[in-house]
N, C-alpha and C positions, 0 to 999 in steps of 0.2 A: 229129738230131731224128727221130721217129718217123713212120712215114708217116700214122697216124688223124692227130697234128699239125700236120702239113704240110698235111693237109686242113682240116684246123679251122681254120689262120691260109687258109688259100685262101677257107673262107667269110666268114672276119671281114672280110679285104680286097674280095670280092664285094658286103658287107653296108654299108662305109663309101664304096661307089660307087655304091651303089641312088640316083635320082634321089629330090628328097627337094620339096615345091613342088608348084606346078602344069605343065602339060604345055607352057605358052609359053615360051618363052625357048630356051637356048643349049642345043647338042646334050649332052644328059649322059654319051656316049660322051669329046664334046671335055675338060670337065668335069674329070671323074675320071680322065681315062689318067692326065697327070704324077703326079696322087701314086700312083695303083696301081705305077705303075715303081720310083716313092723307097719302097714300102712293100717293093717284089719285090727291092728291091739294098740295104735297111736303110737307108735314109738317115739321117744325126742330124736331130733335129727342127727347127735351121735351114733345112734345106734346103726346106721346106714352105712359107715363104713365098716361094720363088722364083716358084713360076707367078704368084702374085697380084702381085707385085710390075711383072713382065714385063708383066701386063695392065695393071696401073696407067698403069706406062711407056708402052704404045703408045694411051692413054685410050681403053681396051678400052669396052664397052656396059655401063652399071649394073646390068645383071641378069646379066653374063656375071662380072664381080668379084664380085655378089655369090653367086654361086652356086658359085664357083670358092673364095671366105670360110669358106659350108658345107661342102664338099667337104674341104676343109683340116682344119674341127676334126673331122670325121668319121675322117679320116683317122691324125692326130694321137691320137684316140680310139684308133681301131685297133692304131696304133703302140705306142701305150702298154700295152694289153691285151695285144698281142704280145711285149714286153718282160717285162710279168709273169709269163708262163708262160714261156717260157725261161729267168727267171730261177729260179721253182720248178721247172722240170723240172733246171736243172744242180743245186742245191742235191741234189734228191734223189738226181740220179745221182753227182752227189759223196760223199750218205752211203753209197749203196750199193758202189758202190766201194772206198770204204774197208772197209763192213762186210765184201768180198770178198779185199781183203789182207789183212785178218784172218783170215780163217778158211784162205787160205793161208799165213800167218805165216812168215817165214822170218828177216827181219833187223827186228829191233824199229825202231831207227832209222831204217830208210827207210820203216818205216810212219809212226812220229813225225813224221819230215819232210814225208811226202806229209799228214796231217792237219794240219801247220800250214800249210802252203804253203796248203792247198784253203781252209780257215777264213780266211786271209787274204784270195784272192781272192772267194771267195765277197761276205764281209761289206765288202770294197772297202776296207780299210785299210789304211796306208800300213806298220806292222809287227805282227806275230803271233809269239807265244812261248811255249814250253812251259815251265815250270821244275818240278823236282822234290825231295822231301824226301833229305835228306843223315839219316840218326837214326842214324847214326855219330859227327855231328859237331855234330847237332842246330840244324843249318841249311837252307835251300834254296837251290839255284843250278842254274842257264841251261840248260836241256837241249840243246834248239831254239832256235831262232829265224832270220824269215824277213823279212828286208827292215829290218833292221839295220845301221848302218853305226858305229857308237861301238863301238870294242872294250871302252872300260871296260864299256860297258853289258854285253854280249856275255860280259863274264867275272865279272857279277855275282853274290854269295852274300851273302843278307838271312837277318838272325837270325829265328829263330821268334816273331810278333807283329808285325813290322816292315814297314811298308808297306802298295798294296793289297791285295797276296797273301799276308800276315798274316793282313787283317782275316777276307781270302776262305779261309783256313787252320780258323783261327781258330771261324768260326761257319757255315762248309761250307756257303755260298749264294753264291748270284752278287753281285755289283758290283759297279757304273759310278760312273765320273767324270767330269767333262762339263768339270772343268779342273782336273788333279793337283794343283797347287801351289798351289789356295786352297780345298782340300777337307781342313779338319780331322777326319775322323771316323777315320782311320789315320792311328799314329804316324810321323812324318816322320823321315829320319834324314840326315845329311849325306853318307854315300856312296852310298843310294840315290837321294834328290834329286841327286846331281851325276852319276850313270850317265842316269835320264830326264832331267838337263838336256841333258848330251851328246848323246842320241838325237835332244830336242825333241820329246819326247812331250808330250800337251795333256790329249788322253780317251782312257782308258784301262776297257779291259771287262776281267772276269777271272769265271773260273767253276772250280771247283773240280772235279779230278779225284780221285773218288771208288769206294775198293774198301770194298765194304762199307757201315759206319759212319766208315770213317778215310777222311781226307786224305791223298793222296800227291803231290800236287801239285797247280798252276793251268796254267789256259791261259789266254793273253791276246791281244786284239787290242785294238789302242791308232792314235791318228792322232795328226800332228804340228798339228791345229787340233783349233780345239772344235769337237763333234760330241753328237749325242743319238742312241745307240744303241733301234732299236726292238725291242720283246719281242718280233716274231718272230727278229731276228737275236739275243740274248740266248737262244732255246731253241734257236737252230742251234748256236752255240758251244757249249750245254751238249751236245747230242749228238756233236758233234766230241768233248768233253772226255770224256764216256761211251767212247766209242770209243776213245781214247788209254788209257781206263784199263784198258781192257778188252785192249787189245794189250800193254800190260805186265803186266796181270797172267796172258793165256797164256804171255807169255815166260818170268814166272815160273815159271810152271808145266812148261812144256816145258824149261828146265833146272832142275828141281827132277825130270822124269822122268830126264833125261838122267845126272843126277847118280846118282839109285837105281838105274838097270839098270847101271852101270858099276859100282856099288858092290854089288851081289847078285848075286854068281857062283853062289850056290848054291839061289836062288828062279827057279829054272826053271817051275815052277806059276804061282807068281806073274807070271813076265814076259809067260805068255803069257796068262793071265787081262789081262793090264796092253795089253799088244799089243793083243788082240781091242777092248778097250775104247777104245783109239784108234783103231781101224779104227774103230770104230762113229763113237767122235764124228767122223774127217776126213769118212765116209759124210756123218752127219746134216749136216756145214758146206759139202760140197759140193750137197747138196740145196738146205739154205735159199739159197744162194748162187745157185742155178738157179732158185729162186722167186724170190726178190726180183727179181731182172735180169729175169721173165717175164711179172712181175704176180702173183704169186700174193697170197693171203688170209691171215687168220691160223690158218683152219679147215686149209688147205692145209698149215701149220707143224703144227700141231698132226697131222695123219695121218702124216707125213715121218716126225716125232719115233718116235711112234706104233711104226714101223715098224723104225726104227733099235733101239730099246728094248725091241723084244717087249711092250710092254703099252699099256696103252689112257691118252693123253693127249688131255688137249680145252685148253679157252680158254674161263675163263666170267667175269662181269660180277663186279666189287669185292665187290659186295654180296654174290655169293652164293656167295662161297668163307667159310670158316671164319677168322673173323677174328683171332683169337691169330696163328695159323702165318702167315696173310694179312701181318700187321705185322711180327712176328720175320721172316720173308721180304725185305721191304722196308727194315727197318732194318738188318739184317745184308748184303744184297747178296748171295744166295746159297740157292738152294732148301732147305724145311727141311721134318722129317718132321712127317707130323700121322697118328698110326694106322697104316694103311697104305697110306698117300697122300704125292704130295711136291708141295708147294707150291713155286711158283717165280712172286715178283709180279713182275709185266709194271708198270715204270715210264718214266719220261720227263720230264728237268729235275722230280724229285721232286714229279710228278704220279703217281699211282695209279690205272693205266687197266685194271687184271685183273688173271688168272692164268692162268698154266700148269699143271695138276691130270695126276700120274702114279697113276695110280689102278693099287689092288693089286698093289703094287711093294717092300714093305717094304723090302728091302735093295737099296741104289742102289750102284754102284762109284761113286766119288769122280768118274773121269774121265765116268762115265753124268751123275751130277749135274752136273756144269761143262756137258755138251750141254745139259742142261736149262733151265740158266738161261742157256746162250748163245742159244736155241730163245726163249725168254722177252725177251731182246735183239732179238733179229731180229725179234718179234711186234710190242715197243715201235715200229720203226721204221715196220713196217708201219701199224699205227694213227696216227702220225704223220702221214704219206702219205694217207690216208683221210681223216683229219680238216683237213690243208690243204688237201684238195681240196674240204670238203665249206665249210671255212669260205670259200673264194673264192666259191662261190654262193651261201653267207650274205651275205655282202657286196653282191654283183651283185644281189639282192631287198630286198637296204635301199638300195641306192641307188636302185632304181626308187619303192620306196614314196616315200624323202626327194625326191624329183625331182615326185613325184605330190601332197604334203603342201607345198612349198618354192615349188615352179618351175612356175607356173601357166600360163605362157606356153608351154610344153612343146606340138611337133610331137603332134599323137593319133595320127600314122600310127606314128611311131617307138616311142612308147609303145605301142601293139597291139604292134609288132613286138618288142622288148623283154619284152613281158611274155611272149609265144608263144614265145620261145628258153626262156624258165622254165614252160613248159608251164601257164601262169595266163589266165583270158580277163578283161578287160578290160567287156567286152560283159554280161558274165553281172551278176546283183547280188550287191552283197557286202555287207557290215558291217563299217567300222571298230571295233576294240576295244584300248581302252589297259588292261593290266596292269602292276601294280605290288607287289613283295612287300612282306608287311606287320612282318614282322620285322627289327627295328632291330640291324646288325651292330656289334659291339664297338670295332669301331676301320675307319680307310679303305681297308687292302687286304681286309680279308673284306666289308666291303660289295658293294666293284668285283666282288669274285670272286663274290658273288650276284647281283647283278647281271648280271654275264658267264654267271651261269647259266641265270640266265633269258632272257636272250636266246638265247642256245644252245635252248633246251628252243621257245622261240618260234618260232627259224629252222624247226626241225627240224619241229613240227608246221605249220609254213606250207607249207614244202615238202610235204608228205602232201598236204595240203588243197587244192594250186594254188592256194597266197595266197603274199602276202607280208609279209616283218616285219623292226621297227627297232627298233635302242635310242634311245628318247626321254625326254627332261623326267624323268631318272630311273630310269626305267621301259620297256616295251617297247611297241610299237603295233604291230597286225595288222589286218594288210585280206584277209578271210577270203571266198569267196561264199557264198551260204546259199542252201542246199540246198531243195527245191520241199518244200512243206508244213513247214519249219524257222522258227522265230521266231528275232526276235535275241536276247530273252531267251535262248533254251533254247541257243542258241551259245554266249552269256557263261556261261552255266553249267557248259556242257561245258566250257569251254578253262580254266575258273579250276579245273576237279575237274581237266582231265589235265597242267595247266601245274605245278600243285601237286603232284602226283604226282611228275612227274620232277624237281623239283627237291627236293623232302620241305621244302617248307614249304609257309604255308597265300600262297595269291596272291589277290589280287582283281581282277575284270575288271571294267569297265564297257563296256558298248554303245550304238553310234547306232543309228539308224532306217537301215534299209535302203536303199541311193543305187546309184544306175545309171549308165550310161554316162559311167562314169567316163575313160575316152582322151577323149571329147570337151569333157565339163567337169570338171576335176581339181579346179577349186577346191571343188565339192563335198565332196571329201574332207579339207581341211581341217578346214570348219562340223563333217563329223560326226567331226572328230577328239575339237576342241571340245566339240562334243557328250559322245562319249564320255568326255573327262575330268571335264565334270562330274558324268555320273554314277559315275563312279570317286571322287570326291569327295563324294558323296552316300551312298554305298553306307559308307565310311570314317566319318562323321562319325553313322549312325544305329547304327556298331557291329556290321557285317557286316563282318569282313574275312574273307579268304576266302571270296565269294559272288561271285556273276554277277550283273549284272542288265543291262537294257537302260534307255533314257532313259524309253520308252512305261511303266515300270512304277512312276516316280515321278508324272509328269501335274505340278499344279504346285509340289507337296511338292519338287521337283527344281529348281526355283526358286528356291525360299526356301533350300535346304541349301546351292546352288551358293555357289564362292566367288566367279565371276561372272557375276550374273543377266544371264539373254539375254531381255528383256522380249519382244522383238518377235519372235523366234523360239517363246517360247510361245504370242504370240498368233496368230502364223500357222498353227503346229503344233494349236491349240484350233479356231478358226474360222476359218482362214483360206480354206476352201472356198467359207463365207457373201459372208464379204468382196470372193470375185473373183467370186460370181456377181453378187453385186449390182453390181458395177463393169461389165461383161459385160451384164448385161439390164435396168441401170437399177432395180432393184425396191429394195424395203424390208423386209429379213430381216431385217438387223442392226435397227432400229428395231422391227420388231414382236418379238425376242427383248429387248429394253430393256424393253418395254411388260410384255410377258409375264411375265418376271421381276419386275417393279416391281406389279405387278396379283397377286400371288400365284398365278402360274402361272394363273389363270382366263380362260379364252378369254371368256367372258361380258363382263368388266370390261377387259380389254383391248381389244374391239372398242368400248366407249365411250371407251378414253384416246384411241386411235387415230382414232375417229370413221369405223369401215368398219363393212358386215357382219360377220355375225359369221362366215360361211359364207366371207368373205374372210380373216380371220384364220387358221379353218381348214387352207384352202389353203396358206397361207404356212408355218404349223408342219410340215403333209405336207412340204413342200419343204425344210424345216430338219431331217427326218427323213432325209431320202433324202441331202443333201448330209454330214449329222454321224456318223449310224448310226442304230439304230431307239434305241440305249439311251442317246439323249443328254438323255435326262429323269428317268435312273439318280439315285441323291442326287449320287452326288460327280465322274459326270461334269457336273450340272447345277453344281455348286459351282464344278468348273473352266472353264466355259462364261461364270459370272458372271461370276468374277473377271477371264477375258480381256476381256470387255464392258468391265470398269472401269478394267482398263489401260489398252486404247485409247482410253477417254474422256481419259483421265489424259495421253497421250502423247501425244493430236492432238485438242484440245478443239476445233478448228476444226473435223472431219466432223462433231460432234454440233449 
């Protein structure tokens, strides 16, 4: 483990002893030693009840168990946050690795072997297998395999179509099965059900090893129970399975050289134009090989390349390479000319995250080209690496917002604390805002995947902003703070024009009312979750989608639109100022605004309903000014002033 790591887990475990309560009770040194030690020698998570236990046993003091309760899940907490980064940090250092024996390539099978070994352990299943196409014989059978004990299984050869490495042949995408033998969507056959009977395979994953547009094989990892494979283990195996393909197909390659310089006694030009061009690329694979293992960028591959090739290579975004070559690129598996450019797309489990662009380079050597798109490989991994890191602090700011929206009972010290590791204040004001796209997807995985977009484009601007965001009710929620002299309006605006933008559809936000100290009162941010969806609701039903707006810009029109009305929250939100002053000084506002309205607005005819001066009357309206605003005798803020009157007649006929 790296030493920034070793610090990082040093302050998680610092962070899961911090004294959490008030300052009486048992010493928090005494507290937190035992789990600090089970967290310093990795304990299994049994071992955590041990101290509380021992206190129970000697019927320790009820603030010393229960503070020793806390300690525990905090601990536990930690343990587990611990676990998930070592478990992303081997992953990674396993793809790297491997991408390292490839670019030193020497015996094809012991790299096979080390990818399925890694892929096995990695994803914790009990066996992992490579199999490969036979189009000799127009079958596939066993290449690898790792944690195997049935020889028949071990000496298996499946016709073309046959089985789940068929199916995964067949239509070149991944595959799970959560229980082989009652999963009719691939053909069953009796020698291959009696090889997985042998093994006692259950769930079984397979992901296709792909050169180019063809199939050359699958890689599996299977358990002897049922099991539900998660999409992130399902894009590790597919990068394991990239990497296998990619080591067969340099081996191909490397004896398809080996085979021509043996066979060209008389292309001395040639060999040595062929020579120089391998020097380049073993240069360029020792390079990326020294980046990867260092940290480096994708900018960083790109100057490497750059340098190897004599010409100017960059790395630019999907959109704004040349989309013909872009796709021939990505369907072919292999850099392709456009002018005097070579395209080379940057994918990943046939996701489409850029390119590699050789700029005025018309004529490529073959083996230059193979650098390029290996260059283009190693970029892939790298954006991988970037983006699992960035989606674990997407995660860590939806679980604060859900713990903030969910968990009302929630510590405010740990929440400050919490939110200040995401560089977000708590303290400051913010705005909750629910977004939702408005475009209805074709069928349920491109929905999920707009969805997934939006959230993505959510995280992303949260993080900028020092907010945070969730996938919710469909749709996504942000708790943004807003900015001195910023309405909420003019937020919901902006986030619906730049949430739309990166995702290229049109979004619609709605906004609450501005809420404060939120570490102290969470529940808060519920109401203006609330809030916000129904004016997400309101905004949707008058035919703005793709528009912002806040709650304040409906008044009681947001009411009437909501799917459900919040009586008492309009009437607090309209007069509720009135209402606690009169509660507070005993007076009669709310009845001379009854009067007032009922009199036709005439201070004259209202001081007779009322039976005061009229110079009393007066007074009273001053005072209904100062608490409402000057403009609350506007038409349609007096409209909504009425109407709150009549609700609260309606909902508590007893105060009248």
């Amino acid at each position: 483990m790296s030493r920034d790591h070793v610090q990082s887990d040093e302050r998680l475990a610092h962070d899961a002893g911090a004294p959490a309560g008030d300052a009486v009770g048992p010493s928090p040194t005494a507290v937190e030693t035992p789990f600090l030690e089970l967290l310093a020698r990795g304990a299994p998570a049994e071992a955590y009840e041990q101290p509380v236990l021992r206190a129970r046993a000697e019927s320790g003091p009820a603030g010393r168990i229960d503070a020793l309760e806390q300690a525990k899940r905090l601990a536990l907490r930690v343990r587990s946050e611990l676990e998930g980064r070592r478990r992303r940090e081997a992953e990674l250092s396993a793809l790297f690795e491997t991408a390292h024996d490839l670019a030193g390539l020497r015996d094809l099978d012991a790299v096979l072997r080390a990818i399925v070994q890694r892929a096995r352990s990695l994803l914790g299943t009990d066996v992992a297998y490579l199999s490969l196409n036979d189009p000799a014989r127009g079958d596939t059978y066993m290449r690898v395999t790792e944690g195997s004990v049935a020889a028949r299984f071990q000496q298996l050869r499946l016709g073309m179509g046959e089985g789940l490495g068929g199916l995964v042949a067949q239509t070149a995408r991944p595959y799970v099965t959560d229980d082989y033998f009652k999963d009719a969507r691939f053909q069953h056959t009796r020698t291959i059900d009696a090889g997985v009977h042998d093994e006692g395979l259950v769930a079984i994953l397979g992901v296709p090893l792909m050169l180019g547009h063809h199939v050359i094989g699958v890689l599996f990892a299977a358990d002897r129970r049922a099991r539900v494979f998660e999409r992130e283990q399902i894009a590790l195996l597919g990068s394991f399975a990239a990497l296998a393909a990619a080591a067969i197909d340099t081996a191909n390659l490397l004896a398809e050289t080996r085979s021509a310089l043996a066979g060209l006694e008389r292309a001395n030009e040639i060999i040595r134009d062929r020579s120089a061009a391998i020097e380049r690329a073993s240069d360029v694979h020792d390079r990326l090989a020294e980046l990867v293992l260092r940290g480096g960028g994708v900018h960083d591959v790109a100057a490497a390349v750059s340098q190897v090739l004599a010409g100017t290579v960059e790395f630019t975004e999907a959109v704004r390479a040349p989309a013909s070559a872009l796709e021939a690129s990505r369907a072919e598996g292999h850099a392709v000319r456009h002018e005097d450019d070579w395209i080379a797309a940057v994918t990943a489990g046939g996701e489409l995250l850029g390119a590699l662009v050789l700029h005025g380079h018309p004529g490529l050597d073959p083996v230059d080209q193979l650098t390029l798109e290996r260059a283009a490989m190693v970029t892939s991994l790298l954006l991988l690496a970037r983006r699992s890191a960035a989606e674990a602090e997407q995660r860590v700011r939806g679980e604060l917002l859900d713990d903030l929206l969910d968990a009302r009972d929630r510590d405010p010290r740990l929440l400050r604390e919490r939110a200040a590791r995401l560089r977000a204040d708590l303290d400051a004001t913010h705005v909750v805002l629910a977004a939702r796209l408005d475009a209805s997807a074709p069928d349920a995985d491109q929905e999920a995947d707009a969805r997934r977009r939006l959230w993505a484009a959510a995280s992303h601007l949260a993080a900028t902003r020092h907010g945070l965001a969730a996938a919710r009710d469909g749709g996504t929620v942000l708790l943004l703070p807003l900015a001195a002299r910023d309405g909420a309006t003019d937020l919901a605006r902006r986030t619906a024009r730049e949430l739309g933008t990166a995702v290229h559809e049109a979004v619609t936000v709605g906004a609450s009312a501005p809420v404060e100290d939120l570490a102290a009162g969470p529940e808060a941010v519920a109401g203006a979750y609330t809030e916000a969806r129904r004016c997400l609701d309101a905004l949707r039903l008058l035919g703005r989608s793709g528009d912002g707006a806040a709650a304040e810009d409906f008044g009681f029109l947001g009411l009437l639109l909501a799917g459900d009305q919040d009586v008492s929250g309009f009437v607090d939100r309209t007069i509720g100022e009135v209402m606690a002053y009169d509660r507070r000084r005993g007076t009669e506002l709310l009845r001379t605004l009854d009067a007032y309205f009922a009199c036709g607005m005439s201070p004259a005819r209202t001081k007779d309903e009322l039976h005061v001066h009229v110079n009393t009357v007066a007074q009273r309206l001053e005072r209904v000014g100062r608490l409402l605003g000057e403009d609350w005798q506007n038409p349609d803020r007096a409209l909504e002033i009425q109407l709150a009157l009549r609700l609260r007649r309606l909902s508590a006929p007893a105060h009248d």
